[in-house]
Residue frames as qw, qx, qy, qz and C-alpha x, y, z in Angstrom:
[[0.000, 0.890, 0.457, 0.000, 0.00, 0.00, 0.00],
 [0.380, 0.698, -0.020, 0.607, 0.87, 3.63, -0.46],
 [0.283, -0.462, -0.494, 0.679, 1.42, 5.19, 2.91],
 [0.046, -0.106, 0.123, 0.986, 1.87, 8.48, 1.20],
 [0.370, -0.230, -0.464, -0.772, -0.91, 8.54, -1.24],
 [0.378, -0.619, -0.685, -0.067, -3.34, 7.42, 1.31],
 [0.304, -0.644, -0.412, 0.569, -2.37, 9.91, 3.87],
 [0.028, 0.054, 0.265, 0.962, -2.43, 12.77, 0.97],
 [0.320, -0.399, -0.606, -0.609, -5.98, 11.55, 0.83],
 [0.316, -0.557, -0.583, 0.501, -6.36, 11.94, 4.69],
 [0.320, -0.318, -0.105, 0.886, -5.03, 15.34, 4.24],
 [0.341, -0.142, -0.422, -0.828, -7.57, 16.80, 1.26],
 [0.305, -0.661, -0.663, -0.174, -10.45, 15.20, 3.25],
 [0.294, -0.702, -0.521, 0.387, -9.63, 16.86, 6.46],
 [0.254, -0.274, 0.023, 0.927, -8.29, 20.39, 4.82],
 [0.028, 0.131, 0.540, 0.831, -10.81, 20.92, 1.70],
 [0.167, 0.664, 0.643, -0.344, -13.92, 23.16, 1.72],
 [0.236, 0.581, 0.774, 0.093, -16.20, 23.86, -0.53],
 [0.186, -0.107, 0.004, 0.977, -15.33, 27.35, -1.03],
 [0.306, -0.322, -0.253, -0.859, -19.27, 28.32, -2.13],
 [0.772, -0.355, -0.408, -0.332, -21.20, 25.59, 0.27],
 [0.185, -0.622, 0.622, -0.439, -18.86, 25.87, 2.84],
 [0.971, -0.190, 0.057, -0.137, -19.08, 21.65, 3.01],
 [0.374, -0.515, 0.771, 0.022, -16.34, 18.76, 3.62],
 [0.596, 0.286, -0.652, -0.372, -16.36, 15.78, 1.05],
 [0.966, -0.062, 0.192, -0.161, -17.05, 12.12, 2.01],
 [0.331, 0.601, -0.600, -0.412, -14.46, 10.21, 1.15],
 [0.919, 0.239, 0.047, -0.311, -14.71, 6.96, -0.75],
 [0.193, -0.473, 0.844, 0.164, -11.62, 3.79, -0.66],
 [0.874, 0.252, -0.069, -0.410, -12.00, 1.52, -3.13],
 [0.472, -0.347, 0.790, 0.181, -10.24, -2.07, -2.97],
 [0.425, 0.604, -0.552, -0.386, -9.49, -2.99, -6.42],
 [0.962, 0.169, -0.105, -0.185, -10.08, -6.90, -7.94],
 [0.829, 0.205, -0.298, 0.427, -6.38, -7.64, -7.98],
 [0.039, -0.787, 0.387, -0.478, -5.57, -5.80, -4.92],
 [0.680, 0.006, -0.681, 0.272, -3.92, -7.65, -2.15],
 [0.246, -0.362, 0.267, -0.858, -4.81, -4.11, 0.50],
 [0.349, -0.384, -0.837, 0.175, -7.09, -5.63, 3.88],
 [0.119, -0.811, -0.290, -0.493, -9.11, -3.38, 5.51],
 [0.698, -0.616, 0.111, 0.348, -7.02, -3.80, 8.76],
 [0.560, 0.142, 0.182, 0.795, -3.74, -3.14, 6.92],
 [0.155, 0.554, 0.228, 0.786, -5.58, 0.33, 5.86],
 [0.534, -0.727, -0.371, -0.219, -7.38, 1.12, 8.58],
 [0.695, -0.308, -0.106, 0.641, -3.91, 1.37, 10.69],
 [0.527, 0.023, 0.116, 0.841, -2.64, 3.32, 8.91],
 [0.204, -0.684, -0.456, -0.532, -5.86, 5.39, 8.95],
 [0.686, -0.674, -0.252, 0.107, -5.51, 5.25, 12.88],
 [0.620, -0.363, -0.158, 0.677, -2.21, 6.53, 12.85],
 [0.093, 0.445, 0.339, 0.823, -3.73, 10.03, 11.07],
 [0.449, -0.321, 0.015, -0.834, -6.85, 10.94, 12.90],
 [0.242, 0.069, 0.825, -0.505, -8.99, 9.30, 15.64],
 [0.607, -0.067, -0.519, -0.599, -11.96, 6.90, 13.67],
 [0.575, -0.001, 0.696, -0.430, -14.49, 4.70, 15.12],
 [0.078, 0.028, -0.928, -0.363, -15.13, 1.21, 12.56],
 [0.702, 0.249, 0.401, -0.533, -18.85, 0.88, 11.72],
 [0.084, 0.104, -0.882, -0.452, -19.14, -2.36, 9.04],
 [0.575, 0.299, 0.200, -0.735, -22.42, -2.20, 7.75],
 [0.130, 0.071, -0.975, -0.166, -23.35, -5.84, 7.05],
 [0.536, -0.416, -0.687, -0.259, -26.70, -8.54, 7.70],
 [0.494, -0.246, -0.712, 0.435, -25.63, -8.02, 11.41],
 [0.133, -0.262, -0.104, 0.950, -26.31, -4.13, 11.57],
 [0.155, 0.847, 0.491, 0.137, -29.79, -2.19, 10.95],
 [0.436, 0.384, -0.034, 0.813, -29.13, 1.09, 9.76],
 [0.388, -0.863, -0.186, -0.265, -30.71, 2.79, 13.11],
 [0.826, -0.389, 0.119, 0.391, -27.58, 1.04, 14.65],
 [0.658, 0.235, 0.212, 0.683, -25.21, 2.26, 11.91],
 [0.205, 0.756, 0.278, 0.557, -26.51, 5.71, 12.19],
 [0.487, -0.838, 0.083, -0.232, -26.56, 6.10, 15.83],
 [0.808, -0.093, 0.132, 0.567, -22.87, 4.82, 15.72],
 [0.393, 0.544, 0.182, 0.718, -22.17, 7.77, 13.24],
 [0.550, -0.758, -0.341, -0.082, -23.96, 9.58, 15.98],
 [0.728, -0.657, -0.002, 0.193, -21.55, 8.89, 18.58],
 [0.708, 0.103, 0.206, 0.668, -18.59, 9.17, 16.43],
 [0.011, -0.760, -0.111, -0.640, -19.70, 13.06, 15.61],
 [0.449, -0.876, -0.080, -0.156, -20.02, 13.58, 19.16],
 [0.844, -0.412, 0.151, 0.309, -16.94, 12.35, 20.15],
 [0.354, 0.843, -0.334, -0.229, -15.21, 14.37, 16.68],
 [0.549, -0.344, 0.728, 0.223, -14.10, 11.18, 15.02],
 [0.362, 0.283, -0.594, -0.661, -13.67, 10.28, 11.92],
 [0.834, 0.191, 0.327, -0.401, -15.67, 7.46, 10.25],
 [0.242, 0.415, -0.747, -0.461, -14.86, 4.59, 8.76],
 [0.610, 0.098, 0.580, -0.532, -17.59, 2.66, 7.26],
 [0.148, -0.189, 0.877, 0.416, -17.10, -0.81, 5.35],
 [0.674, 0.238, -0.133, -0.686, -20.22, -1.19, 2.82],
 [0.128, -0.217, 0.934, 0.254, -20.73, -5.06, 2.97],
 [0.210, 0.546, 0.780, -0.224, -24.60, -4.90, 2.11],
 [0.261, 0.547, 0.490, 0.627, -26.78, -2.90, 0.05],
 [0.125, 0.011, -0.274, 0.953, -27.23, 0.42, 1.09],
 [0.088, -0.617, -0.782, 0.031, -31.06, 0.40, 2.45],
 [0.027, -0.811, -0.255, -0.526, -33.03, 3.83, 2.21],
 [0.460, -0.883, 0.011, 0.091, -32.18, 5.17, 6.07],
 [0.757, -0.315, 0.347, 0.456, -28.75, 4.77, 5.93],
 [0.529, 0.395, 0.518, 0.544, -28.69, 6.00, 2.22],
 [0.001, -0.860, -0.395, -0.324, -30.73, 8.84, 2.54],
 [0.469, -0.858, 0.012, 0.207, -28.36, 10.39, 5.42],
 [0.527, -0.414, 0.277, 0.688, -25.54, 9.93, 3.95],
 [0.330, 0.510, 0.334, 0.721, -26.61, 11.89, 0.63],
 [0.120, -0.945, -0.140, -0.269, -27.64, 14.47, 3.18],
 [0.627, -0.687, 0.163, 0.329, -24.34, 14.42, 4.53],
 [0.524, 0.053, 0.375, 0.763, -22.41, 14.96, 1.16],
 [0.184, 0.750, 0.432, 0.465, -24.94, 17.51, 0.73],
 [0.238, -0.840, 0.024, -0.488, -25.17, 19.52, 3.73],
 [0.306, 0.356, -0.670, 0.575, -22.47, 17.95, 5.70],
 [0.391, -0.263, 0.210, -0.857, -25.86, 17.18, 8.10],
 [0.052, -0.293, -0.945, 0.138, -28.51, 14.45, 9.62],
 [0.503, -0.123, -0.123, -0.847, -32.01, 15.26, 9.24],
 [0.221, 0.004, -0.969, 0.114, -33.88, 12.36, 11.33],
 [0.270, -0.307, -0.084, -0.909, -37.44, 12.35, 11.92],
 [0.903, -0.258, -0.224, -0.262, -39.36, 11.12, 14.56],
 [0.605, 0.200, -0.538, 0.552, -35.51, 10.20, 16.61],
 [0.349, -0.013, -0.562, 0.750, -35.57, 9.90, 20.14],
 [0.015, -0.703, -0.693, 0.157, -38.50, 11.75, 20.58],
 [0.041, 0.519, -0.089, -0.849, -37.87, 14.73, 18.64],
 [0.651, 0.677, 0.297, -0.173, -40.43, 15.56, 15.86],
 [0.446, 0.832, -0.242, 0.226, -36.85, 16.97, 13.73],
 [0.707, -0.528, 0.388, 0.265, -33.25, 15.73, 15.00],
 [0.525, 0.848, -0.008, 0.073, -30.96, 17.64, 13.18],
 [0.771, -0.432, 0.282, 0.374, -26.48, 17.35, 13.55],
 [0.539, 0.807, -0.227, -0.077, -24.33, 18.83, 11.62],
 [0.918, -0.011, -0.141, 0.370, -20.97, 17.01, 11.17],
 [0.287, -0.928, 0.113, 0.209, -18.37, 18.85, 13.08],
 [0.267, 0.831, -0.460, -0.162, -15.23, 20.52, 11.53],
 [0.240, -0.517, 0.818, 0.076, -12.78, 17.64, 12.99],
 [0.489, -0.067, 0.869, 0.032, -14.41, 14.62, 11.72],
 [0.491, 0.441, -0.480, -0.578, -15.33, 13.27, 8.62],
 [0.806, -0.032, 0.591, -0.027, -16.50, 9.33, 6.78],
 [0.045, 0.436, -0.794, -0.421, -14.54, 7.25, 4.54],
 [0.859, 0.021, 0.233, -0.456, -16.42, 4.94, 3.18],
 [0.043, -0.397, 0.890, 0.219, -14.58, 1.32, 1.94],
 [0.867, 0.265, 0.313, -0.282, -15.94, -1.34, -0.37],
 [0.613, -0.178, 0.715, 0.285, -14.91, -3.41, -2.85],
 [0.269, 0.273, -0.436, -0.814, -14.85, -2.51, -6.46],
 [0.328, -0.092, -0.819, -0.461, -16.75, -5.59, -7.51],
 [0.068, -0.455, -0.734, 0.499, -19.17, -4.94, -4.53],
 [0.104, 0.344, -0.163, -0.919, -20.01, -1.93, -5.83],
 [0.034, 0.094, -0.894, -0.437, -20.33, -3.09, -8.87],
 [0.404, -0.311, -0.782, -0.359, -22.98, -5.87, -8.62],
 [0.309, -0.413, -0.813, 0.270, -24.42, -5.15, -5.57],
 [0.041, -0.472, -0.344, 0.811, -25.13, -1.40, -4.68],
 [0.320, 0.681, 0.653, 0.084, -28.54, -0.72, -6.14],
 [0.121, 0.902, 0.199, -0.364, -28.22, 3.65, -6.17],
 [0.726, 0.553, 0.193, 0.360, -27.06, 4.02, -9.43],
 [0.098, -0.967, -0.052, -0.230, -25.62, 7.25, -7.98],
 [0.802, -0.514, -0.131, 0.274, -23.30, 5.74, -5.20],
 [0.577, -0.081, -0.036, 0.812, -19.87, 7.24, -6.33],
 [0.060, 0.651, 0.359, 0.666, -21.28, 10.54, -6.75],
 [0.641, -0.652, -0.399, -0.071, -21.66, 10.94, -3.09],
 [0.666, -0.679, -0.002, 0.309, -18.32, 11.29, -2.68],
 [0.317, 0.918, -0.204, -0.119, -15.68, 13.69, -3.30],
 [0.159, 0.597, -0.781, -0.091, -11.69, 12.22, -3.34],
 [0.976, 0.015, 0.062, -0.206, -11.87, 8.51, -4.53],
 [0.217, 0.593, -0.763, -0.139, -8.87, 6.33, -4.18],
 [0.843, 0.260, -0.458, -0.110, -7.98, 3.06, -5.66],
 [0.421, -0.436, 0.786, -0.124, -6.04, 0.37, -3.37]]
């Protein structure tokens, strides 16, 4: 793995804004078919950059769970780093396109607020990691890379 080029791509998530929307990109790791990269292997090296909390969104995980992780990870200003092993189901979906949009949660009906509303704070930011051929055949929103702003290959 690169060190460098991954930790360039630390460095443009956590420095770049939006100069008219005053927002922060998503960013988006893709593991390549003929890559030999683990998500542990990255993920170190992720850990030695910035303080992340691991959410792997799989069968085992409803996205109320995955969100209120993200949740806790905002409060705490940590980054995110969240492995896509499942399709991406409307709650879960829908937040994060309001988080590449408005860098925000919009949750209705949460906790007993009629509007539960978060904005992602300055320090922290989500990576998201999948597999290229996950992608691929499996994530239904035709949209998906579009979400996010620096994409890198591994």
């Amino acid at each position: 793995m690169d060190k460098e080029l991954l930790r360039e791509f630390i460095q443009f998530l956590r420095l770049f804004e939006h100069p008219v929307k005053k927002t922060y990109d998503l960013g988006l790791i893709v593991k390549e078919p003929n890559s030999n990269e683990t998500q542990k292997v990255v993920l170190e090296e992720i850990r030695n950059i910035v303080p992340i909390e691991v959410i792997v969104y799989d069968e085992a995980i409803s996205d109320t769970t995955a969100i209120e992780k993200i949740i806790g990870a905002f409060r705490d200003k940590k980054w995110v780093f969240l492995e896509i092993k499942k399709d991406l189901k409307s709650p879960l979906l829908n937040q994060l396109k309001h988080l590449a949009n408005y860098n925000s949660f919009q949750i209705f009906d949460y906790h007993g607020q009629d509007v539960f509303e978060m904005k992602m704070p300055r320090e922290s930011r989500i990576i998201v990691f999948a597999e290229r051929d996950f992608i691929e055949k499996e994530i239904s929103y035709p949209y998906f890379y579009t979400l996010f702003g620096p994409v890198l290959s591994l």
